[in-house]
C-alpha positions as CSV (number, residue, x, y, z in Angstrom):
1,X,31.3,19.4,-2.9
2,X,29.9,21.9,-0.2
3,X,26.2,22.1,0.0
4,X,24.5,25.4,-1.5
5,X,22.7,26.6,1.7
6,X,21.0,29.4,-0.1
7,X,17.4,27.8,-0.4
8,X,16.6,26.6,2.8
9,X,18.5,30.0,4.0
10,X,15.1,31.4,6.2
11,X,14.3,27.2,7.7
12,X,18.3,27.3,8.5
13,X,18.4,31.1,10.0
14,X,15.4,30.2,12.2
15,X,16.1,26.5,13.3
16,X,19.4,27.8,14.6
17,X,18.0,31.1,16.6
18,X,15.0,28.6,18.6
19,X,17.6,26.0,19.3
20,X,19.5,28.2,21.1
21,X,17.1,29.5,23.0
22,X,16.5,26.1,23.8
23,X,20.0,24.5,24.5
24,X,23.3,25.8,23.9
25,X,25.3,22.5,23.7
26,X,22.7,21.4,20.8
27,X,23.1,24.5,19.0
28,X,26.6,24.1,18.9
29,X,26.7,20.6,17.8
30,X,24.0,21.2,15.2
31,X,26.3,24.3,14.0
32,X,29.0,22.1,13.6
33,X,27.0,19.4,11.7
34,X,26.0,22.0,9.4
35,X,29.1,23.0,8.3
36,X,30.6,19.3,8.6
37,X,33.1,18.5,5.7
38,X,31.1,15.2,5.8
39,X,28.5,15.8,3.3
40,X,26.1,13.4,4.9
41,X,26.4,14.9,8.4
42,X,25.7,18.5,7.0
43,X,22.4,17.3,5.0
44,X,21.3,15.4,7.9
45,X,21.7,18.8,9.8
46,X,19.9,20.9,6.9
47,X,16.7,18.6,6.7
48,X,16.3,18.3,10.2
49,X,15.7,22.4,10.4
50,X,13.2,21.5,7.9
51,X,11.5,19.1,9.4
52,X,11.1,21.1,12.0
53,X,10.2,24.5,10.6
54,X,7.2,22.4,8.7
55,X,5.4,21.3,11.5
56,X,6.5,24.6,14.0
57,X,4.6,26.5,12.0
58,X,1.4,24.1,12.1
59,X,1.4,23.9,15.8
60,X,0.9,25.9,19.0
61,X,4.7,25.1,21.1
62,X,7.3,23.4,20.3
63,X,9.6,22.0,22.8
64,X,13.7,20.5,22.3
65,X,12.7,17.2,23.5
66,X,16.6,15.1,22.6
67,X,18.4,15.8,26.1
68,X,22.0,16.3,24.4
69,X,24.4,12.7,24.8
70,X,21.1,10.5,25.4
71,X,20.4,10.1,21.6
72,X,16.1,11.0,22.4
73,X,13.5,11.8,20.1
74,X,14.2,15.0,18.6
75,X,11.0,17.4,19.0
76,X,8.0,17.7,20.8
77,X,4.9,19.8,19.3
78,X,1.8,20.5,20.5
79,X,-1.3,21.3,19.0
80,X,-4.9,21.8,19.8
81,X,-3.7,20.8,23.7
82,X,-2.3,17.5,21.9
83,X,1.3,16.9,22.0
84,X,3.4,14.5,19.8
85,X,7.0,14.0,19.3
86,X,8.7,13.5,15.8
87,X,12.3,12.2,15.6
88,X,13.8,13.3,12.1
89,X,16.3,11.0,9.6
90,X,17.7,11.8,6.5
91,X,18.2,9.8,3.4
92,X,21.5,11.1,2.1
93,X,21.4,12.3,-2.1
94,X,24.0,9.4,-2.5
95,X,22.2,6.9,-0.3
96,X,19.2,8.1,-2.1
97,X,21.0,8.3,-6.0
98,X,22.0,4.5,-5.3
99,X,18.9,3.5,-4.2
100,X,16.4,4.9,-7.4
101,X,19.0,5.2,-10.1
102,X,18.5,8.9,-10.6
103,X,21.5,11.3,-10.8
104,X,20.5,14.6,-8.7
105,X,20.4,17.8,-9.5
106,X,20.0,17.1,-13.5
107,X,17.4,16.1,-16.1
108,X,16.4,12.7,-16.0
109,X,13.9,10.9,-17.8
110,X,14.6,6.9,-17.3
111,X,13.4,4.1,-15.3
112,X,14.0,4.7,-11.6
113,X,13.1,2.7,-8.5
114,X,11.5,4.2,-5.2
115,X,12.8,4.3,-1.7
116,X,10.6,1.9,-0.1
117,X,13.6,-0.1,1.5
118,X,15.6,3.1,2.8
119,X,12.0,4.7,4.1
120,X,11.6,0.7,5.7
121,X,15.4,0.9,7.1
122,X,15.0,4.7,8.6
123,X,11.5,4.0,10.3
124,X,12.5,1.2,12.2
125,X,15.7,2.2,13.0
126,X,14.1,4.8,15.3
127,X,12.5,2.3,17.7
128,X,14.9,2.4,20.7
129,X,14.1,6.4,20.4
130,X,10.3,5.5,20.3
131,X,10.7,3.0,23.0
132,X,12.2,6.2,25.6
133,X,8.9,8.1,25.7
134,X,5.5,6.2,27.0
135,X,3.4,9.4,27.1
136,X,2.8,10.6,23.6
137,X,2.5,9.6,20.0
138,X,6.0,9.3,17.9
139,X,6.4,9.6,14.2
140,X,9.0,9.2,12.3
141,X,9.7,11.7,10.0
142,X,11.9,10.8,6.8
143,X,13.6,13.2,4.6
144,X,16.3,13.9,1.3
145,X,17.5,16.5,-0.5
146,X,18.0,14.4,-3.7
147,X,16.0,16.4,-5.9
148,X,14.7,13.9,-8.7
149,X,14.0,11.8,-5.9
150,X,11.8,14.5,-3.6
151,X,10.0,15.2,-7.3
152,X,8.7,11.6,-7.8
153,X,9.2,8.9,-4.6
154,X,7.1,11.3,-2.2
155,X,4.0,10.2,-3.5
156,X,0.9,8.6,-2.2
157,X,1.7,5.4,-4.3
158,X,5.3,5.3,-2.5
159,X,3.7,5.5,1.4
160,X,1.6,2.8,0.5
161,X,3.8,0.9,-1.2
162,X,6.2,1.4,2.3
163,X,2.7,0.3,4.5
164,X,2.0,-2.6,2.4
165,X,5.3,-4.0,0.8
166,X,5.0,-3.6,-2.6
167,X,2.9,-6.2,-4.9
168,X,3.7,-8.3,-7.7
169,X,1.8,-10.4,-10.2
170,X,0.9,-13.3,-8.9
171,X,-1.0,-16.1,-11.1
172,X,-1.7,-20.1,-10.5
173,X,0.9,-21.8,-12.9
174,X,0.2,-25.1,-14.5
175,X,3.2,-27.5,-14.1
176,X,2.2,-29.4,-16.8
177,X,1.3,-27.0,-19.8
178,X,3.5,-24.2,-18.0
179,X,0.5,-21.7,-18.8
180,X,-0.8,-19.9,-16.2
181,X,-4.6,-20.5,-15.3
182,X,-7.2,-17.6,-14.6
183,X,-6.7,-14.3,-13.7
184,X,-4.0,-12.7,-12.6
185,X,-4.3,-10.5,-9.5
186,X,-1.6,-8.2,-7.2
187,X,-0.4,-10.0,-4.1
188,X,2.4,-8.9,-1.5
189,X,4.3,-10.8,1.0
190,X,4.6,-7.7,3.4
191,X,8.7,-8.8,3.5
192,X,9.2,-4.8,2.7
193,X,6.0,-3.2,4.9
194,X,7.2,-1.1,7.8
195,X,4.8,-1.5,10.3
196,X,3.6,-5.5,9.2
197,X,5.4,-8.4,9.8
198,X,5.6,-10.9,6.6
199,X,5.2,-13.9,9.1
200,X,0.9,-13.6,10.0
201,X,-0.6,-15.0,13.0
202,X,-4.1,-16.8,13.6
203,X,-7.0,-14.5,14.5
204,X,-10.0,-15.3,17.2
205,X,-11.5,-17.3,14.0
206,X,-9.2,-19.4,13.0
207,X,-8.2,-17.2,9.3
208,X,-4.5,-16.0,9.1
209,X,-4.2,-12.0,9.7
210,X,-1.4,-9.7,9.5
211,X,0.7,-9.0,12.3
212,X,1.5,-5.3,13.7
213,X,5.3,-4.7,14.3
214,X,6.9,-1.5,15.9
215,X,4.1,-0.7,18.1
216,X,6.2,2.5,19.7
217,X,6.5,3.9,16.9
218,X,3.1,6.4,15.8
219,X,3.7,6.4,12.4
220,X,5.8,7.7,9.7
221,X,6.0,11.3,7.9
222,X,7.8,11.7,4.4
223,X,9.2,14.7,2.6
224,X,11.5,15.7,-0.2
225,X,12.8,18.8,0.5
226,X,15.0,18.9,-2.3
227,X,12.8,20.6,-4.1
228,X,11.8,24.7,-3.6
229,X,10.3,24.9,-0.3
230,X,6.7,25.9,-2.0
231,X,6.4,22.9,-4.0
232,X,7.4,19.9,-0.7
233,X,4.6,17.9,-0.2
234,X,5.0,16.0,3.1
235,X,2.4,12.5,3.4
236,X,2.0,10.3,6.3
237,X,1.2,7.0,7.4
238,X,0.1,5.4,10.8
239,X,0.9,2.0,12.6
240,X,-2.1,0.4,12.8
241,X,-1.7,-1.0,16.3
242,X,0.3,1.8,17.8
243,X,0.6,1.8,21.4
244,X,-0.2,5.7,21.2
245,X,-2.0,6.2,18.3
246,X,-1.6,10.0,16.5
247,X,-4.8,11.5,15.7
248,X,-4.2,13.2,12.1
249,X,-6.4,15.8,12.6
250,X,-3.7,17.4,14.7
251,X,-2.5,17.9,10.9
252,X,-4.9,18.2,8.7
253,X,-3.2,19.7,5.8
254,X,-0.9,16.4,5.7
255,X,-2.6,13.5,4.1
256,X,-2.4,10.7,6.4
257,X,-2.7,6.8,4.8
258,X,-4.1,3.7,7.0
259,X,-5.6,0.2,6.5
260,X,-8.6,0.6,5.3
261,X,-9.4,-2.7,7.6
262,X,-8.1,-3.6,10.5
263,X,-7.1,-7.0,11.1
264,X,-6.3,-7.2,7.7
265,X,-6.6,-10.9,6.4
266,X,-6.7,-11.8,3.0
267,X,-7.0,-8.4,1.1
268,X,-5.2,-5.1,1.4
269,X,-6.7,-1.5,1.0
270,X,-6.1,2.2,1.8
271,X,-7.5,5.0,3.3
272,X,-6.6,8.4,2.8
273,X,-7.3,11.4,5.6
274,X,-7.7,13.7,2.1
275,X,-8.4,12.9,-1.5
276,X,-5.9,13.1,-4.3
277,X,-8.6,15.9,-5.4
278,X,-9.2,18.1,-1.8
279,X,-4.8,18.3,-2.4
280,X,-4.9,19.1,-5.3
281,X,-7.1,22.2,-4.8
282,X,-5.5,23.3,-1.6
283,X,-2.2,23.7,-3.4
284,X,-3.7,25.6,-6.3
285,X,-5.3,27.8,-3.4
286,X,-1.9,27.9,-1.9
287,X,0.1,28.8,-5.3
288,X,-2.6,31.5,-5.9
289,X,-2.1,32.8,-2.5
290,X,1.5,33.2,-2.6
291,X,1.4,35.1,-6.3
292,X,-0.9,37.4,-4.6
293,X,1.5,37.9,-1.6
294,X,4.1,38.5,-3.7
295,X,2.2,41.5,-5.6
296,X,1.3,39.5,-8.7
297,X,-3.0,39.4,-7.4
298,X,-3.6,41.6,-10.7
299,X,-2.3,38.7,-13.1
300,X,-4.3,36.3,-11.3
301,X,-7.1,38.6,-11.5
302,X,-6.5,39.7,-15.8
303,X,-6.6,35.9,-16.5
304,X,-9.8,35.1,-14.4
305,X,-11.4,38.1,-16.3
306,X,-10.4,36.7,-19.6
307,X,-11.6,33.2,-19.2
308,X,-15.0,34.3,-17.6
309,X,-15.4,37.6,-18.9
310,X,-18.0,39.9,-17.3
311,X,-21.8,39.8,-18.8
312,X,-22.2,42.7,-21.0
């Protein structure tokens, strides 16, 4: 089945008009991609216009920075007189379908797994693409047009769960009773974590700390556009020993995680560039601003009136 083109229509229409301006050959070979009879080819070519047209329009310049044959990080943006490149990968809606149990495109309502080995396997496949550039911060930006998947694996929970590993119950079982004894607690063994190694070394005192892999690589982006372009939120997440470390601030409408400490050693904890709450406002700011662009203000403006109606 041929993908429906139709929503990402104005991302698609522009994508194709700068990359020409930029380089012929890749404009043909993206063309082709796009209309690819192999479905995963033509997504892959979809989301990476979308990748793109998000962060264009957040930035001063963009630049084609994949030198056609060489296989290069795709983009280079700069913001601010700060430039960063992103290199774009797509999980497919079957890789993606397979991977969380969820159908696409229908209702569904059931238990359903997150993508925190396919966002692990994407990441760090990009490392030889990383390793080509010494001069500016990479991230890796990871995409689907699965739709049930873009509605509820893109969350804050899932980009930890990808910088940690996710946990499990742990609890100190007695051999003899077979009851466990005291509390239970969450522990990971970082086995799943894209930027930690599950293997720790031994810091300058002597305690075991977690070890920093993939140093070329910045950090990681996330976003499900397989839902209406309005509704995408796109999260981050940074290597915490990169060799050129992104300043988020270069994006500061795109919550960023980190380690909250840094080595960590026995304990693991976040920290987010934005609250849950500081989102959640924006987007309501953002939903109101796009009714009233549309020529819908007077609504907005009849239903302010009616919950806090005028004194006298």
């Amino acid at each position: 089945m041929k993908l429906n083109f139709r929503p990402w229509a104005p991302s698609l229409t522009a994508f194709g008009a700068w990359l020409q301006g930029q380089s012929t050959q890749s404009a043909k070979s993206w063309s082709i991609r796009l209309r690819s009879k192999d479905r995963d080819k033509a997504e892959a070519a979809v989301t990476e216009a979308l990748a793109w047209d998000f962060i264009a329009c957040r930035c001063d310049s963009t630049r084609l920075a994949e030198v056609p044959g060489t296989g290069g990080v795709d983009f280079e943006f700069t913001s601010n007189d700060k430039t960063f490149l992103v290199e774009a990968t797509n999980i497919s809606i079957a890789s993606a379908s397979d991977a969380t149990g969820m159908p696409d495109g229908q209702p569904f309502a059931g238990f359903h797994r997150l993508l925190t080995d396919r966002l692990r396997q994407k990441v760090r496949g990009k490392l030889d693409q990383a390793r080509q550039h010494s001069a500016h911060p990479v991230l890796v930006f990871v995409t689907t047009l699965h739709e049930n998947a873009s509605a509820v694996c893109f969350c804050r929970l899932a980009v930890e769960f990808a910088m940690g590993s996710p946990p499990r119950i742990t609890g100190r079982l007695n051999p003899h009773t077979g009851e466990v004894e005291g509390e239970l607690y969450d522990s990971t063994d970082l086995t799943r974590s894209v930027f930690l190694s599950p293997h720790p070394i031994l810091g300058a005192d002597g305690n075991q700390v977690a070890q920093a892999k993939y140093q070329p690589i910045s950090g990681l982006l996330v976003g499900g556009f397989g839902l209406r372009p309005s509704n995408v939120r796109v999260l981050g997440g940074l290597n915490p020993e990169a060799t050129r470390p992104f300043d988020p601030s270069i994006l500061p409408d795109v919550p960023f995680c980190s380690f909250r400490e840094w080595p960590v050693t026995d304990r693991i904890g976040f920290h987010w560039t934005t609250t849950e709450e500081a989102e959640e406002l924006r987007e309501r700011r953002l939903a109101e601003n796009r009714l009233r662009a549309a020529g819908h203000g007077w609504l907005l403006d009849q239903i302010a009136d009616e919950i806090n109606p005028l004194p006298g």
